[in-house]
VOZA-752174 format. One line per field, with one value per residue (C-alpha): residue in one letter; x, y, z. Coordinates in Angstrom, 2 decimals. Layout:
BEGIN
type = c(a	...)
u = c(X	...)
v = c(Y	...)
w = c(Z	...)
This chain:
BEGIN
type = c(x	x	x	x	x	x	x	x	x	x	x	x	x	x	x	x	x	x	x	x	x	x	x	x	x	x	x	x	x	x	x	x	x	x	x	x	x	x	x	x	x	x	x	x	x	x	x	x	x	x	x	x	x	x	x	x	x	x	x	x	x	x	x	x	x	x	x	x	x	x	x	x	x	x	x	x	x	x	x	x	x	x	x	x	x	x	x	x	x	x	x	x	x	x	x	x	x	x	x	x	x	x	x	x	x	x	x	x	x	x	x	x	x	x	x	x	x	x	x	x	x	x	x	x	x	x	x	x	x	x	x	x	x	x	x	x	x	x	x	x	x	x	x	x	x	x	x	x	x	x	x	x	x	x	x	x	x	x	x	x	x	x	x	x	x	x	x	x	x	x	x	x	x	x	x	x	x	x	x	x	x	x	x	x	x	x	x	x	x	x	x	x	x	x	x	x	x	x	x	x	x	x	x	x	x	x	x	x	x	x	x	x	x	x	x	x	x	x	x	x	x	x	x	x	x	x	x	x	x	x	x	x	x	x	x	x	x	x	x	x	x	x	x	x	x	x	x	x	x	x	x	x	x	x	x	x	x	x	x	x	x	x	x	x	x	x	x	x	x	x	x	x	x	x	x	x	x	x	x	x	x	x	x	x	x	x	x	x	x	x	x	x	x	x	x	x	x	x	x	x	x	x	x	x	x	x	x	x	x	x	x	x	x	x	x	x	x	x	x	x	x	x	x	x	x	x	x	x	x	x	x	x	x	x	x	x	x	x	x	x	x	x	x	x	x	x	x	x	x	x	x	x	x	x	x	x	x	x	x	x	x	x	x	x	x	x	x	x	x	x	x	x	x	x	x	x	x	x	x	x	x	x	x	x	x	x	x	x	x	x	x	x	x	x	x	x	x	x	x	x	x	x	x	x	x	x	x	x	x	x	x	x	x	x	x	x	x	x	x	x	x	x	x	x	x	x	x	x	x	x	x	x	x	x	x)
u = c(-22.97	-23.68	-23.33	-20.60	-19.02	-18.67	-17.75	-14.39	-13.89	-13.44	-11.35	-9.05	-8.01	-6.77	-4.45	-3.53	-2.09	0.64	1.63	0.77	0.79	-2.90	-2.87	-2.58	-5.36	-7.82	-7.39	-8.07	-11.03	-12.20	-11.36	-12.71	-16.03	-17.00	-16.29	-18.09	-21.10	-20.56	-20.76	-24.04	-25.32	-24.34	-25.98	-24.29	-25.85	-23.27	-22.17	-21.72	-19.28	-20.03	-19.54	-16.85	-14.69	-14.05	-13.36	-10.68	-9.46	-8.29	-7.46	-5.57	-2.95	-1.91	-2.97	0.29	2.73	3.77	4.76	2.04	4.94	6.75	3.63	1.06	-1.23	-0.97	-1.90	-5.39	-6.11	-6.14	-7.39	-10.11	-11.55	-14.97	-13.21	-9.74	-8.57	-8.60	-6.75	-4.58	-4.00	-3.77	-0.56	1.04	3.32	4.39	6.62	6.16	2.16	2.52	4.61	2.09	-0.44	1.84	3.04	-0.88	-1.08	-4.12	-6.76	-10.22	-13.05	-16.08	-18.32	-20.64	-22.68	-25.57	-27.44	-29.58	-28.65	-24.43	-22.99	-19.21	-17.51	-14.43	-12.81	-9.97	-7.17	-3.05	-2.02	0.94	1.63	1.63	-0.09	-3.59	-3.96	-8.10	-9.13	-12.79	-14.90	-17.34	-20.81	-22.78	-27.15	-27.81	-26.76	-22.42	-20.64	-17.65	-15.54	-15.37	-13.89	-12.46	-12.46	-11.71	-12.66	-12.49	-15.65	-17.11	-16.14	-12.09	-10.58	-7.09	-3.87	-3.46	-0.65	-1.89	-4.13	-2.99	-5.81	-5.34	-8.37	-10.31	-12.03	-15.30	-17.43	-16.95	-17.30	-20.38	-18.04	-14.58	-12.12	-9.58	-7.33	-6.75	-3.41	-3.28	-0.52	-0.69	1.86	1.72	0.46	-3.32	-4.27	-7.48	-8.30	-12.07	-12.27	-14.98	-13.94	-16.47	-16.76	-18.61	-19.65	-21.37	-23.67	-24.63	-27.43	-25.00	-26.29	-24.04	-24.02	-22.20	-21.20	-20.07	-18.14	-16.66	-14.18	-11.24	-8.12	-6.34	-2.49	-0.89	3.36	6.14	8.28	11.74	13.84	17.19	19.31	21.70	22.35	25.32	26.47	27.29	28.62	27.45	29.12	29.47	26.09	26.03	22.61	22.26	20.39	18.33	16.49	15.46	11.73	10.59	6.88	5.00	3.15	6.34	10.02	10.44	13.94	14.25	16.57	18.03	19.66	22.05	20.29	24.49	24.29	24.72	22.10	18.70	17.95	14.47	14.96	16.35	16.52	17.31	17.52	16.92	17.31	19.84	20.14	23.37	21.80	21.15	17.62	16.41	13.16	13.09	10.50	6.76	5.56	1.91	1.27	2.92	6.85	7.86	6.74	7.69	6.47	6.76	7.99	11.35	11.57	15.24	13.59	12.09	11.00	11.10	9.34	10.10	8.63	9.04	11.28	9.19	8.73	12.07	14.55	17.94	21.21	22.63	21.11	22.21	20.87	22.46	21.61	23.62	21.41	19.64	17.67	19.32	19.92	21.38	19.45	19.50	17.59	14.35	12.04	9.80	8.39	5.32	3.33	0.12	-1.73	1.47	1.71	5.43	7.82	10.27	12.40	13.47	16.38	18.90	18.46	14.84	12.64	9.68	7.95	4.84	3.09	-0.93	-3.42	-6.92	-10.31	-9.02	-6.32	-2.47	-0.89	2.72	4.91	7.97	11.09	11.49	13.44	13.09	12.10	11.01	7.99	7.84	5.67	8.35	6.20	4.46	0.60	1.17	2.76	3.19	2.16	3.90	2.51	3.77	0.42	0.19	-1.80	-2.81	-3.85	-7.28	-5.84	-3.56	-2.87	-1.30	1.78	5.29	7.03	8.80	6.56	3.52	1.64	1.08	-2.58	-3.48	-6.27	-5.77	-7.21	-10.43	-9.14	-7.72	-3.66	-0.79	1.58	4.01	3.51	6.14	6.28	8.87	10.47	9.97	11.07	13.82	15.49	19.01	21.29	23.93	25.76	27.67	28.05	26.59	26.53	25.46	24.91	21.72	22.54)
v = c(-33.26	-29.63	-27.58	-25.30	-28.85	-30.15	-26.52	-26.62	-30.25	-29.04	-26.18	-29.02	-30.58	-27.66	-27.35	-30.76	-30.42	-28.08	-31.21	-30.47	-33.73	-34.81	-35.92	-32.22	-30.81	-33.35	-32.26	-28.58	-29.50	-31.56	-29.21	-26.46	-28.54	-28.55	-25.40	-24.28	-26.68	-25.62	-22.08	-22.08	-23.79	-21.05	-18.66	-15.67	-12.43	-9.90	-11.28	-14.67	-16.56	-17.69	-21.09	-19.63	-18.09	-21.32	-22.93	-20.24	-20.35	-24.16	-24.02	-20.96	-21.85	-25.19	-23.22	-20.52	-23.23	-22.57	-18.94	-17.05	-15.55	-18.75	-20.61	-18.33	-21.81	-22.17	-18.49	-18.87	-21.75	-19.97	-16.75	-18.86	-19.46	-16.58	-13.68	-14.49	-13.32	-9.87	-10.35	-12.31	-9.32	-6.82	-9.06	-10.07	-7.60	-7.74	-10.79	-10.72	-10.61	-13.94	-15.13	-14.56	-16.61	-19.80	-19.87	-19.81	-16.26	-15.46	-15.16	-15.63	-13.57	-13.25	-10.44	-8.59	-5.60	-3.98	-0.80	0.51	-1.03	-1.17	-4.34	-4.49	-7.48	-7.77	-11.07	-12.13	-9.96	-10.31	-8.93	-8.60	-6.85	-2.92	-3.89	-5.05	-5.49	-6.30	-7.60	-6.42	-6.04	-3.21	-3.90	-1.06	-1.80	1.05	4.33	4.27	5.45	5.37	5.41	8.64	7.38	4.71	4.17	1.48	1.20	-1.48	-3.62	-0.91	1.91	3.12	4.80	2.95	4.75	3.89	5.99	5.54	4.14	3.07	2.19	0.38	0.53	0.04	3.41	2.61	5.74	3.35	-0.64	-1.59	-4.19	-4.26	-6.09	-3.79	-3.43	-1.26	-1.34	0.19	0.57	1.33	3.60	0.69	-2.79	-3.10	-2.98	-5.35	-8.07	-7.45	-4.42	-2.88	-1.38	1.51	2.01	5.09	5.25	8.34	6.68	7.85	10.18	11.62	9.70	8.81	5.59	3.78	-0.14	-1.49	-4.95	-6.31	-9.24	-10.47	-10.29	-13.78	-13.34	-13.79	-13.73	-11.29	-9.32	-9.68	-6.76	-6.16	-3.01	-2.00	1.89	2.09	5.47	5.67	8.50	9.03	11.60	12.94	13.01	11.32	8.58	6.62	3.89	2.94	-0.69	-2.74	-4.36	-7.18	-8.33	-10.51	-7.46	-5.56	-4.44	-1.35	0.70	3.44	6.24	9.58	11.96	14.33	17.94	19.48	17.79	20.11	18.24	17.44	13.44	12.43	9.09	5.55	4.74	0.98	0.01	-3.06	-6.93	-9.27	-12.87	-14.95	-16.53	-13.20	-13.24	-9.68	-7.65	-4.50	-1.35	-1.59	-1.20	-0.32	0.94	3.21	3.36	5.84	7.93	10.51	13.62	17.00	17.19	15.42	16.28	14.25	10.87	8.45	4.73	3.30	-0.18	-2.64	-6.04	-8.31	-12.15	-12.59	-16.07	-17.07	-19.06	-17.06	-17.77	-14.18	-11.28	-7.22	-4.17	-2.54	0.42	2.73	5.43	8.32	11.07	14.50	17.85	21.15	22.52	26.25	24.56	23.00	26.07	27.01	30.55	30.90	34.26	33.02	35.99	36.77	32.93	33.54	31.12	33.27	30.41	27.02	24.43	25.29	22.76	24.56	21.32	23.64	25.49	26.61	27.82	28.31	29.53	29.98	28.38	27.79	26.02	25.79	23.64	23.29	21.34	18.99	17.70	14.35	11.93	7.99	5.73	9.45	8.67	10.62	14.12	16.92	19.25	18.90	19.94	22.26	25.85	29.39	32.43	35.74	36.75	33.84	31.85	28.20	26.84	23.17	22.20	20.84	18.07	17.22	15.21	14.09	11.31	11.78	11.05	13.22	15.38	14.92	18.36	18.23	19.97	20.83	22.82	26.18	26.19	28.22	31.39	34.32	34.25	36.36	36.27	34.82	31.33	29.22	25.12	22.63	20.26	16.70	14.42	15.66	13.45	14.38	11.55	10.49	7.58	5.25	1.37	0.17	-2.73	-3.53	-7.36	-8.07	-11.37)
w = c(-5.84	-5.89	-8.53	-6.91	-6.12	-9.60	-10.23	-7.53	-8.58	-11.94	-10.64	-8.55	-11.68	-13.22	-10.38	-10.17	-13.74	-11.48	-10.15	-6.55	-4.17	-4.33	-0.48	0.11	-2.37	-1.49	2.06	1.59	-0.57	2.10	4.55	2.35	1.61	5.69	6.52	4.28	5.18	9.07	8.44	6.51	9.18	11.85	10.23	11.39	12.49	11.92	8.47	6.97	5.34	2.08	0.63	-1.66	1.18	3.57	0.01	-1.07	2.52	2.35	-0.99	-1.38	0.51	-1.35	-4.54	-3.77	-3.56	-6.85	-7.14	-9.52	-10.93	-12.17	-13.39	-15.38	-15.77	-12.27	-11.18	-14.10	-12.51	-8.97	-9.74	-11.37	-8.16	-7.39	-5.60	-5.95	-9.44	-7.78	-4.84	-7.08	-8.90	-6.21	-4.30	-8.35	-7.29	-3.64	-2.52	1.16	0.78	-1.51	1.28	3.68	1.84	1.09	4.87	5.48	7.20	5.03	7.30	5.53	6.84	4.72	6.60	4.88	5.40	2.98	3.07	0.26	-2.34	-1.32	-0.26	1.54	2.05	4.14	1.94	3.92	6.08	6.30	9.65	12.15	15.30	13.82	10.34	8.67	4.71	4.14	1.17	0.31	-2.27	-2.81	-5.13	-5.87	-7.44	-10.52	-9.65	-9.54	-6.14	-4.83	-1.44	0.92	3.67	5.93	9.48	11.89	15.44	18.37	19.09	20.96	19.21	20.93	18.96	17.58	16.77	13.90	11.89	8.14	4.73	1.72	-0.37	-3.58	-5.88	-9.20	-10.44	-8.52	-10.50	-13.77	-11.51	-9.82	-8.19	-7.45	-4.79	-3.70	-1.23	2.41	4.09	7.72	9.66	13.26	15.94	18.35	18.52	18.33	22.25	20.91	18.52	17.99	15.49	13.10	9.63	8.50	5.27	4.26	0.48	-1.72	-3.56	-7.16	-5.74	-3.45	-0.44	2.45	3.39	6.22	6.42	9.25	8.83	11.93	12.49	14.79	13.78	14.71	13.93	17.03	15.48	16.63	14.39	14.04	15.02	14.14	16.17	13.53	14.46	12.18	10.87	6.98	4.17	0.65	-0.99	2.49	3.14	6.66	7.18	9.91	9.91	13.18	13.48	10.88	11.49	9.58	9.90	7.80	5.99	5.43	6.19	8.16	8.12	10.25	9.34	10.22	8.03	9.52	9.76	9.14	5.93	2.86	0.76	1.01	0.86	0.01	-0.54	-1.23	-4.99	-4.40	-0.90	-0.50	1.67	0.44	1.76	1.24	-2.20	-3.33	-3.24	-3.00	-1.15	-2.49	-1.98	-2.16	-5.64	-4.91	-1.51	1.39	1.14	3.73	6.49	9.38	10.73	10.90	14.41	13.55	9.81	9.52	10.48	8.63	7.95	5.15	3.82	1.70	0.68	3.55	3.77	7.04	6.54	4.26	5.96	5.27	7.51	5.83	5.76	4.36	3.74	0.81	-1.03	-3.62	-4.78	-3.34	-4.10	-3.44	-4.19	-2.58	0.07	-1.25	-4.42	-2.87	-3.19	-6.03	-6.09	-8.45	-8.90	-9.75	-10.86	-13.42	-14.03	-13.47	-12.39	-9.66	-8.77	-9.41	-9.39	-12.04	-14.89	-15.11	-14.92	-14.50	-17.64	-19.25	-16.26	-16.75	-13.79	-14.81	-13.42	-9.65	-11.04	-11.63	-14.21	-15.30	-17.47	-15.30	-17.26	-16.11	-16.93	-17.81	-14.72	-12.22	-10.99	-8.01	-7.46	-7.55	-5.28	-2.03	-1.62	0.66	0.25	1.92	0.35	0.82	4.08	5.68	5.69	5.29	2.65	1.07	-2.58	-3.02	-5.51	-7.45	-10.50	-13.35	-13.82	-13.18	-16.00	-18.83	-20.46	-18.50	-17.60	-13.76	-12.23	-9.36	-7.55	-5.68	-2.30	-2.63	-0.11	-1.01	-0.65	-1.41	-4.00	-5.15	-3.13	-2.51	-2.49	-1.52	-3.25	-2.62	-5.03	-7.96	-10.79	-9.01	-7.20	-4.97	-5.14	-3.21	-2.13	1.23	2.98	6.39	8.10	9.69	10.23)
């Protein structure tokens, strides 16, 4: 026996201590064990699979069984396994993803690229019609780096339309290797199967360097689509809510807020999926939660965790809460070169302006649980023109001083931003059947 076989066997009776049936774990070891043997034996040009990642592949899906959340042994025992205590990690907070993986719609992959001294490695995917989550892991020889950019393409380069990236990662200028996470979601269904994910990294030198990692995507299942377009009021507010989407990656809600409404909504505080034995999928915790577009400004989608694969007979979407305020109260006006504040909501969240350096940095009165950015990056200055911030930073909450880089052309003051996210709420009670 191999050393990395005494190594899983050792790993295998951990788990067994969980009390999973042993015809099924000595099956996905088995299963695990030749895979592994008849990919080494391939040999793969393009990338390879190591002997770890047919191994997590079998296993992985007895191993999440057990919910992480309701056995801590269990998920130490699991995230034991080389490579997985990350992804572990990454999904510790996502429902639907975990669902994924026990219903066995993790789809290992294992490709790896390498160029001076930077290795990518594409771990395993989770993917529907209109979504892809890869799992990779970035290791970086002596000098630090970090990522610039991401791009994926078909096989032969087409372009895909895809709408956005979320990336979840470590701080890769302190890591030399981290696992990490890349969620892309896409207009349309993917017109192609065979895709390449480009990962271009600055090295510590300030080198670019380009990995290309390509792989099929195999998930072949159909989302389940639910036409509610029912009409509701919230403190006479009127939202209507469009079709409800649920794909194994996530829940998608589409909504429209009426433009004649008096307030301004910017979002659900607890919307959420109900089943008839109250189990609950709620919003994304770490990843994208909404989108829409400037061309219809009222519409949105919103995501939540997603009960893909749980069998429910009842299904609701409820919510209660939502983020408001009066539209005549969404504008700041700052005059940078006075470091003035011109304008703001009433209750005067805004104070202790400072400009200096390129610069702008202000204090926000928050309140216990906010943790949303109360101004957008971009703004107009007073000639009209449009302008973006170069970055921005610092946390949400009460008392935390917010940064943020002017853009570095000359514009006119005072400049004036929009509000996007405000501790001020409507309430109500909503209710609607799904199923």
């Amino acid at each position: 026996m191999s050393v990395e076989e005494d190594r899983l066997e050792k790993w295998k009776e951990e788990i067994m201590e969980q009390r999973i049936p042993e015809d099924r774990l000595q099956a996905a070891i088995r299963s695990g064990l030749e895979r592994a043997k008849q990919k080494k034996r391939k040999k793969r040009l393009t990338g390879k699979k190591g002997f770890w990642s047919a191994i997590i592949a079998a296993v992985l899906v007895v191993a999440f069984v057990t919910s992480i959340r309701v056995s801590p042994a269990f998920a130490n025992a699991v995230a034991a396994l080389p490579g997985m205590d990350k992804i572990v990690a990454l999904i510790a907070d996502n429902e639907g993803l975990q669902s994924a993986i026990r219903h066995e719609h993790y789809q290992a992959v294992g490709v790896t690229d390498e160029v001076a001294g930077v290795r990518a490695t594409v771990e395993g995917i989770i993917a529907d019609q209109t979504n892809l989550v890869v799992f990779y892991t970035l290791e970086l020889e002596g000098a630090r780096g970090f990522i610039e950019k991401f791009e994926l393409t078909g096989a032969n380069g087409e372009d895909l339309d895809w709408g956005s990236m979320s990336h979840n990662y470590d701080d890769q200028y302190e890591k030399n290797v981290s696992t990490n996470a890349l969620e892309i979601s896409f207009q349309s269904p993917l017109p192609t199967k065979d895709v390449v994910l480009q990962i271009k990294v600055m090295d510590g030198y300030g080198k670019e360097l380009s990995l290309k990692l390509p792989f099929t995507i195999e998930s072949d299942v159909e989302d389940i689509k639910f036409a509610v377009n029912e009409t509701v009021m919230v403190e006479g507010q009127s939202i209507t809510i469009g079709n409800v989407v649920i794909s194994p990656v996530r829940t998608a809600i589409e909504v429209e807020f009426d433009p004649a409404n008096t307030m301004e909504i910017f979002g659900f505080e607890d919307l959420r999926i109900v089943d008839g034995k109250g189990r609950v999928w709620s919003s994304i915790q770490n990843g994208v939660t909404g989108s829409g577009t400037e061309e219809e400004p009222n519409r949105h989608t919103f995501y939540l965790q997603s009960n893909y694969f749980e069998e429910a007979d009842q299904l609701y979407l409820q919510f209660g809460k939502l983020m408001a305020m009066k539209k005549e109260e969404t504008t700041v006006v700052i005059d940078t070169e006075r470091q003035k504040i011109l304008q703001q909501p009433k209750d005067a969240r805004f104070s202790n302006l400072r400009v200096g350096n390129g610069t702008m940095q202000f204090d926000f009165r928050g309140e216990k649980g906010f943790i949303h950015t109360p101004l957008s990056i971009e703004f107009t200055d007073a000639d009209g023109k449009e302008f973006r911030l170069e970055w921005w930073s610092g946390g949400a909450e009460a008392g935390m001083p917010k940064r943020m880089g002017l853009p570095n052309k000359p514009f006119a003051d005072p400049i004036t931003f929009k509000i996007q996210g405000y501790p001020s709420y409507i309430t109500g009670d909503v209710n609607l059947k799904l199923r």
